[in-house]
C-alpha positions as a Markdown table, in Angstrom:
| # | Residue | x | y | z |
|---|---|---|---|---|
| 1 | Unk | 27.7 | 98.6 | 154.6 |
| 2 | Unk | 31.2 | 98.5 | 157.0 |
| 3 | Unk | 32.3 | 102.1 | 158.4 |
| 4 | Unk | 31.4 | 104.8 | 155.5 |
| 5 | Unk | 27.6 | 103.9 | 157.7 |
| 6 | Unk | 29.0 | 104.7 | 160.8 |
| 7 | Unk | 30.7 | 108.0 | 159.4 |
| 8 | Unk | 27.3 | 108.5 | 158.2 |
| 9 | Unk | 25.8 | 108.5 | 161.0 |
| 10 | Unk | 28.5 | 110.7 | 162.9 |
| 11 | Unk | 28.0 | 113.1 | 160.5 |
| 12 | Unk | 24.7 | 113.2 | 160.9 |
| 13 | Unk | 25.1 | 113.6 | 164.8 |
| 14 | Unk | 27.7 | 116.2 | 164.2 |
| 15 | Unk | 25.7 | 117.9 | 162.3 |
| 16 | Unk | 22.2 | 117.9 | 164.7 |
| 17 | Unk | 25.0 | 118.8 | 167.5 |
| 18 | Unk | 26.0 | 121.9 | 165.8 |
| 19 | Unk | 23.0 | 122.8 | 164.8 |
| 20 | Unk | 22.2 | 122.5 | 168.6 |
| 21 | Unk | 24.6 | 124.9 | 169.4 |
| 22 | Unk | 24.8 | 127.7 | 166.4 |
| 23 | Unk | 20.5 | 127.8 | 166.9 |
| 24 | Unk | 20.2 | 127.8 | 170.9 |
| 25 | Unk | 17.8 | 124.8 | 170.8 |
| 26 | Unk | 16.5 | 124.4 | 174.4 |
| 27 | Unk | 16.6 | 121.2 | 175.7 |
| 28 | Unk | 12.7 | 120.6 | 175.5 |
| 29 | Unk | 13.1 | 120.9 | 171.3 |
| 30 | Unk | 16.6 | 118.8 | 170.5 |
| 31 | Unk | 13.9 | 115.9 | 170.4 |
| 32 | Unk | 11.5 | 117.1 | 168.1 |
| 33 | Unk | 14.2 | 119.6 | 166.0 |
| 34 | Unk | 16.5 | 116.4 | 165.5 |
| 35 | Unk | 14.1 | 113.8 | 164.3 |
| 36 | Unk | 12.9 | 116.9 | 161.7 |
| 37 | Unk | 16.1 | 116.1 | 160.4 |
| 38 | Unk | 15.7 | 112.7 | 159.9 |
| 39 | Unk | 14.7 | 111.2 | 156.1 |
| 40 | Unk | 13.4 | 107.6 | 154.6 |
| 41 | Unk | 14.2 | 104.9 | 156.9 |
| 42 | Unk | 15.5 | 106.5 | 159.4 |
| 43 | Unk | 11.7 | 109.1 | 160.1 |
| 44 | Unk | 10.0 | 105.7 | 159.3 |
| 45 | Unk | 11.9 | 103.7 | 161.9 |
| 46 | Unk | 11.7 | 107.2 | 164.9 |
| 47 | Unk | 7.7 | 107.1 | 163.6 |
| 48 | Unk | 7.4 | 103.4 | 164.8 |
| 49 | Unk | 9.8 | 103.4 | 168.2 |
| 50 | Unk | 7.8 | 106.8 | 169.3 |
| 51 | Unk | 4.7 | 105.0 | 169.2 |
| 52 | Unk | 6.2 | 101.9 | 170.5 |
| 53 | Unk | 8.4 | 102.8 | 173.4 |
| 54 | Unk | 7.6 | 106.5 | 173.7 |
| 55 | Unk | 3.4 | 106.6 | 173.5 |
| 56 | Unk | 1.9 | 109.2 | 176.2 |
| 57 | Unk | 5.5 | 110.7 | 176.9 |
| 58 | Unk | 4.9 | 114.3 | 176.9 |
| 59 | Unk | 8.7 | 114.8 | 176.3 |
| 60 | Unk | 11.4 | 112.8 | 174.9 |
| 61 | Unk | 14.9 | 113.8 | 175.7 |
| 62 | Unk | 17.5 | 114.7 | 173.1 |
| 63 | Unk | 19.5 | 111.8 | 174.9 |
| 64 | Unk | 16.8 | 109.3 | 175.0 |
| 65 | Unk | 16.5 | 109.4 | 171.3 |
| 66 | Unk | 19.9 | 109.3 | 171.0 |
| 67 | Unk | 20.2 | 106.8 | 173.1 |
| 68 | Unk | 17.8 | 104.7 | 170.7 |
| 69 | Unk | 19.6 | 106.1 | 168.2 |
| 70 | Unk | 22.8 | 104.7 | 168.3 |
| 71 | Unk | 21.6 | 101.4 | 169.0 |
| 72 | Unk | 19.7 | 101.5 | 165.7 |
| 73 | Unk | 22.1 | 102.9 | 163.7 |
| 74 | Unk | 25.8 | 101.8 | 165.1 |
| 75 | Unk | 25.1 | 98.5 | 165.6 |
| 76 | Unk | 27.8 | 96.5 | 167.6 |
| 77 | Unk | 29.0 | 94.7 | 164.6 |
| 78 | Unk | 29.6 | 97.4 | 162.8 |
| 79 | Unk | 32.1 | 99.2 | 165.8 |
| 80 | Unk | 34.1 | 95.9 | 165.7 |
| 81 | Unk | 34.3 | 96.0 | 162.1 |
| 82 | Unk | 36.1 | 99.4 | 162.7 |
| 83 | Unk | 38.3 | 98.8 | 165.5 |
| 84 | Unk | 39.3 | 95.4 | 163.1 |
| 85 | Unk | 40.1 | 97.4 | 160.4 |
| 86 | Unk | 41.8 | 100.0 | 162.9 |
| 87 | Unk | 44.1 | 97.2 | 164.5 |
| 88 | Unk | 45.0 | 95.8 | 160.6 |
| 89 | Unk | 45.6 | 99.5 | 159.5 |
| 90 | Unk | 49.3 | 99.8 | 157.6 |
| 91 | Unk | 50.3 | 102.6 | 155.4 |
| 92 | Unk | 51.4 | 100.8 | 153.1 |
| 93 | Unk | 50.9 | 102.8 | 149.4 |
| 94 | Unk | 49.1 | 105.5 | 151.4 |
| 95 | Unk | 50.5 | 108.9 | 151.7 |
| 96 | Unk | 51.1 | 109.8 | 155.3 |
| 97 | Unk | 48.4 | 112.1 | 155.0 |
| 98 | Unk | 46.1 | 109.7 | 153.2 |
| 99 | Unk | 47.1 | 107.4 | 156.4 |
| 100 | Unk | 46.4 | 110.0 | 158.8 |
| 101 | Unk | 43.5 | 110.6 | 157.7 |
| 102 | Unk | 42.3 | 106.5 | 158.0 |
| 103 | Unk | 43.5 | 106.5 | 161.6 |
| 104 | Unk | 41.6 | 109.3 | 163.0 |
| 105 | Unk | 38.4 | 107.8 | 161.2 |
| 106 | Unk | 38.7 | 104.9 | 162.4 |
| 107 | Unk | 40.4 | 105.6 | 166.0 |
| 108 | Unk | 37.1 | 106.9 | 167.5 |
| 109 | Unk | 36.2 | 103.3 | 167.7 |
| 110 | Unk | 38.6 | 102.9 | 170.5 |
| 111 | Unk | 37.7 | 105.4 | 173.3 |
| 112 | Unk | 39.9 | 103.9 | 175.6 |
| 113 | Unk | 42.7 | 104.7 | 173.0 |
């Protein structure tokens, strides 16, 4: 595990995002349209925080899951292992493009950038 998760899981956001847009999901289905997305143990673990944190809520928020989201799935030590690997990042043997392409993967870590 290290940042190819996190990628992971900003593709995955990217992805529901988009969707968002290019199908006009309202607000009251980003919720329930984005966890149809989800697979393995990420359904199994949305399954066991709706009944834990969300039971009788007639409407979760597209931000309230991803709120829970991200806390499940970037976990704190992986954004440090990122911005680490971001502050030791040399080019070295890389191509500049090969470079390039490290630093803008790995400068999202650092919002304040």
């Amino acid at each position: 595990m290290g940042t190819e998760s996190l990628d992971e899981v900003d593709n995955w956001v990217d992805t529901v995002e988009t969707s968002f847009e290019m199908l006009d999901v309202p607000e009251e289905k980003k919720a329930i349209f984005d966890t149809y997305l989800l697979c393995e143990y990420a359904k199994d673990w949305w399954k066991g925080k709706k009944i834990l944190k969300f039971a009788g809520a007639t409407m979760i928020s597209w931000e309230e899951f991803h709120q829970e989201f991200e806390i499940e799935f970037r976990p704190r030590h992986l954004i440090e292992e990122a911005q680490e690997k971001f502050r030791d990042l040399v080019q070295g043997t890389k191509t500049v493009m090969e470079y390039a392409n490290k630093f803008v993967r790995l400068e999202k870590y650092f919002p304040t950038l």
